[in-house]
VOPA-478504 format. One record per residue: residue number from 1; x, y, z of N, C-alpha, C, O in turn. Coordinates in steps of 0.1 Angstrom, whole numbers. Layout:
N
   seq    n_xx    n_yy    n_zz   ca_xx   ca_yy   ca_zz    c_xx    c_yy    c_zz    o_xx    o_yy    o_zz
   NUM       X       Y       Z       X       Y       Z       X       Y       Z       X       Y       Z
...
END
This chain:
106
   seq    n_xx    n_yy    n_zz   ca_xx   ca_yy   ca_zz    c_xx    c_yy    c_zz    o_xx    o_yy    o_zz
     1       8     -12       0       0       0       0       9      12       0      18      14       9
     2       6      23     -13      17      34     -11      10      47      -2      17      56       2
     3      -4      46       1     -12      53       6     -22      54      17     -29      44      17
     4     -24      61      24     -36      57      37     -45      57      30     -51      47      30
     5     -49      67      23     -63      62      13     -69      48      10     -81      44      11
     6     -63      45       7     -63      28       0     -75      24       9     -76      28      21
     7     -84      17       4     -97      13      12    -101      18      20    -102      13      31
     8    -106      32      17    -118      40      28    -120      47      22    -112      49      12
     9    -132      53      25    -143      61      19    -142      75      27    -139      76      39
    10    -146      87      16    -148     100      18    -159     103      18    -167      94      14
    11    -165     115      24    -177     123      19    -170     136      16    -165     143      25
    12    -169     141       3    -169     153       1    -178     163       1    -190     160      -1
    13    -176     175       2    -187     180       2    -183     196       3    -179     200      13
    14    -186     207     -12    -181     214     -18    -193     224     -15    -194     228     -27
    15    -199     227     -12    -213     228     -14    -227     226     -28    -239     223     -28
    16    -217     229     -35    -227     222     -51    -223     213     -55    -230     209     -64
    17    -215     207     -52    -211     191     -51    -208     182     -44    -197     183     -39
    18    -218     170     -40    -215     161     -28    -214     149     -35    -222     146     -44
    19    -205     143     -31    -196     134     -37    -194     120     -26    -197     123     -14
    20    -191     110     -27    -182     100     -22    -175      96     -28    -178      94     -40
    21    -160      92     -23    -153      93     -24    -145      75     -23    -138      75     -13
    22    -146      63     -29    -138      54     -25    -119      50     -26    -115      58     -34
    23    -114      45     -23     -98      44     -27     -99      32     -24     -99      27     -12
    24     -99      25     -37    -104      12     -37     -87       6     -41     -85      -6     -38
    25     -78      11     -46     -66       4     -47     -57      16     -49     -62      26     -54
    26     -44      18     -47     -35      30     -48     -37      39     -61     -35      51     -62
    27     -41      30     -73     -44      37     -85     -58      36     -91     -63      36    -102
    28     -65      33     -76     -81      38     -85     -90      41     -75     -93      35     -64
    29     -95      50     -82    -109      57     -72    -124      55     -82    -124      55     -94
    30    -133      53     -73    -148      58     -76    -154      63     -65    -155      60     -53
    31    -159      76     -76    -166      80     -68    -180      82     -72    -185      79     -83
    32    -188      89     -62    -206      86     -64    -206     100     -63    -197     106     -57
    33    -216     105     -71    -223     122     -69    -237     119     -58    -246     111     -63
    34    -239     125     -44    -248     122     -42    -259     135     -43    -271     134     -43
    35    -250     149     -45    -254     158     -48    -246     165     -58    -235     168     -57
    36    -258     169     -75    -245     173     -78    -246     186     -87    -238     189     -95
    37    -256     192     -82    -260     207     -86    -263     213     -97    -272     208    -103
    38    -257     221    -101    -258     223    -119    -243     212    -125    -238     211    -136
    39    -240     207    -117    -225     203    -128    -224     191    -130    -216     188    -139
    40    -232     180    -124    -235     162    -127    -249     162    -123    -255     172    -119
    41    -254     151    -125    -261     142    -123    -261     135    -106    -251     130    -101
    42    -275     136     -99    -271     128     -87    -273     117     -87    -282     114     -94
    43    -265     106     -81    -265      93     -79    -254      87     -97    -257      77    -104
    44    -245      94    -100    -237      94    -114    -227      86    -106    -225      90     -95
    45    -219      74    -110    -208      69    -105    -196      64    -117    -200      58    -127
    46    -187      65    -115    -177      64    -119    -160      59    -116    -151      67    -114
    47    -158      44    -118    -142      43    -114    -132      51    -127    -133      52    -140
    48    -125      56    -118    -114      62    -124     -98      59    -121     -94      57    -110
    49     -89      59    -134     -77      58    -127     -72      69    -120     -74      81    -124
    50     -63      67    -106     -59      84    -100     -45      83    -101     -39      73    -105
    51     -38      96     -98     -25      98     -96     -24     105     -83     -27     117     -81
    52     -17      96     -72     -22     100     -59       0     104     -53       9      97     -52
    53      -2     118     -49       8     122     -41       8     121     -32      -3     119     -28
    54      18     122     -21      18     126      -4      26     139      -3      38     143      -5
    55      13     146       0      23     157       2      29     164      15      35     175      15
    56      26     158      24      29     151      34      21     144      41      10     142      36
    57      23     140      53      14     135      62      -3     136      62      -5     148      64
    58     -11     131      62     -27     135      59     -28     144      50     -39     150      52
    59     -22     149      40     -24     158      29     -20     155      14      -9     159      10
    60     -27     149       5     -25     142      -6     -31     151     -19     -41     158     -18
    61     -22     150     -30     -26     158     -41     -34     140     -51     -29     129     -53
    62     -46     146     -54     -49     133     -65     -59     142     -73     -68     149     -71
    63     -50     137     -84     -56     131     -98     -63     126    -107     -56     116    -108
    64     -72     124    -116     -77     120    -127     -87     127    -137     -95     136    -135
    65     -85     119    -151     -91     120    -162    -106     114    -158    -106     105    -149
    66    -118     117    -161    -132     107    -161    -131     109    -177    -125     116    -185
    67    -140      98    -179    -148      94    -192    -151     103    -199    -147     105    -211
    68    -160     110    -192    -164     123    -204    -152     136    -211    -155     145    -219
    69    -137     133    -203    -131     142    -207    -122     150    -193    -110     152    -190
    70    -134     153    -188    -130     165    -175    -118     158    -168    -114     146    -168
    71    -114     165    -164     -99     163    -155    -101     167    -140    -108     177    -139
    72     -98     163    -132    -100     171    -117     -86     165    -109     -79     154    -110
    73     -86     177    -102     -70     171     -94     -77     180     -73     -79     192     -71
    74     -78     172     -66     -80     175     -51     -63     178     -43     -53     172     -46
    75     -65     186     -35     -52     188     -23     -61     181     -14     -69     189      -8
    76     -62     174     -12     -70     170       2     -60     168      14     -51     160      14
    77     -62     175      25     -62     176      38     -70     171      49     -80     176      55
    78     -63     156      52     -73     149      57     -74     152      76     -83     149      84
    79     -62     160      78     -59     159      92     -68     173      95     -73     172     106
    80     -70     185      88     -78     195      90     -94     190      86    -104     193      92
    81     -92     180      74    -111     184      67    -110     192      62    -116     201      67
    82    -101     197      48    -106     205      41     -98     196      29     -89     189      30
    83    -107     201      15    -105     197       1    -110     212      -8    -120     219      -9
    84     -96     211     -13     -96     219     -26     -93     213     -36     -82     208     -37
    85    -105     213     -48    -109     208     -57    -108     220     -72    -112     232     -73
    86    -100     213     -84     -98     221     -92    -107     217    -104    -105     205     -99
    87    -114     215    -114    -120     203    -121    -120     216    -140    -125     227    -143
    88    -112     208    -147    -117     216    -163    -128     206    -165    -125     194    -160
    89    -143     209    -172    -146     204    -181    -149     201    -196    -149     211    -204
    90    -150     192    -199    -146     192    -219    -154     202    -226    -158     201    -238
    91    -158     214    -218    -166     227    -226    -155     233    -223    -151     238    -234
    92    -147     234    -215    -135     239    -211    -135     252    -201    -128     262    -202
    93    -147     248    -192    -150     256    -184    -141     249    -168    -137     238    -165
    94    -139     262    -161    -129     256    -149    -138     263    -134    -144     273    -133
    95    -135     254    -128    -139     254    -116    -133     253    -101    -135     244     -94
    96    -128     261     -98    -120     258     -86    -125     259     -70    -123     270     -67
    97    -130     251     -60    -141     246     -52    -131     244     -38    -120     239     -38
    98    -139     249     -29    -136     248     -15    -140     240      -7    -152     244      -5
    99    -139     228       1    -149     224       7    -146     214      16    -134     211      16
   100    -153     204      28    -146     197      35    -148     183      33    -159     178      30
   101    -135     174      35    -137     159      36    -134     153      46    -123     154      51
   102    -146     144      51    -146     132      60    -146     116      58    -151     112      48
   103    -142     111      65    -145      96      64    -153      95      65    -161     103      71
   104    -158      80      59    -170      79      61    -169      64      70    -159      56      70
   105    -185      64      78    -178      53      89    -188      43      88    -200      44      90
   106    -182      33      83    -193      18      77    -202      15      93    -210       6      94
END
């Protein structure tokens, strides 16, 4: 395992976009939209490949391409709860989003 991520679950939550968040193996995530405002679809899911940094201790930069194009890359800050989220869409509109992440507890 190159990551604490690896098998646990997020709730994100940006305010126009609520998300979960899985880290199902060091290079892949899915995640679920559970809220997703004007910019998805709610209940939309999608595994993706990620590209996951440490940038240090509880604070990781990740990565990925989705299906339709769009790109998003998170600083997530797991020891505060905070996620800043960057996302282009294939209109090539950009989005840059404040917001906090928790575990989620089975």
């Amino acid at each position: 395992m190159k990551n604490k991520l690896t098998g646990n679950r997020y709730k994100m939550d940006l305010d126009v976009l609520k998300t979960e968040l899985y880290f199902e193996t060091d290079e892949s995530m899915v995640f679920t939209v559970i809220e997703g405002g004007s910019l998805t679809e709610k209940d939309y899911s999608e595994r993706v490949e990620t590209t996951i940094a440490e940038i240090r201790p509880q604070v990781y930069m990740v990565a990925w391409k989705e299906i339709s194009g769009a790109t998003v890359t998170h600083v997530e800050d797991h020891e505060n709860g905070i996620i800043y989220s960057n996302a282009t869409l294939p209109d090539g509109s950009f989005y840059t989003m404040k917001g906090t992440i928790s575990p989620v507890q089975d």
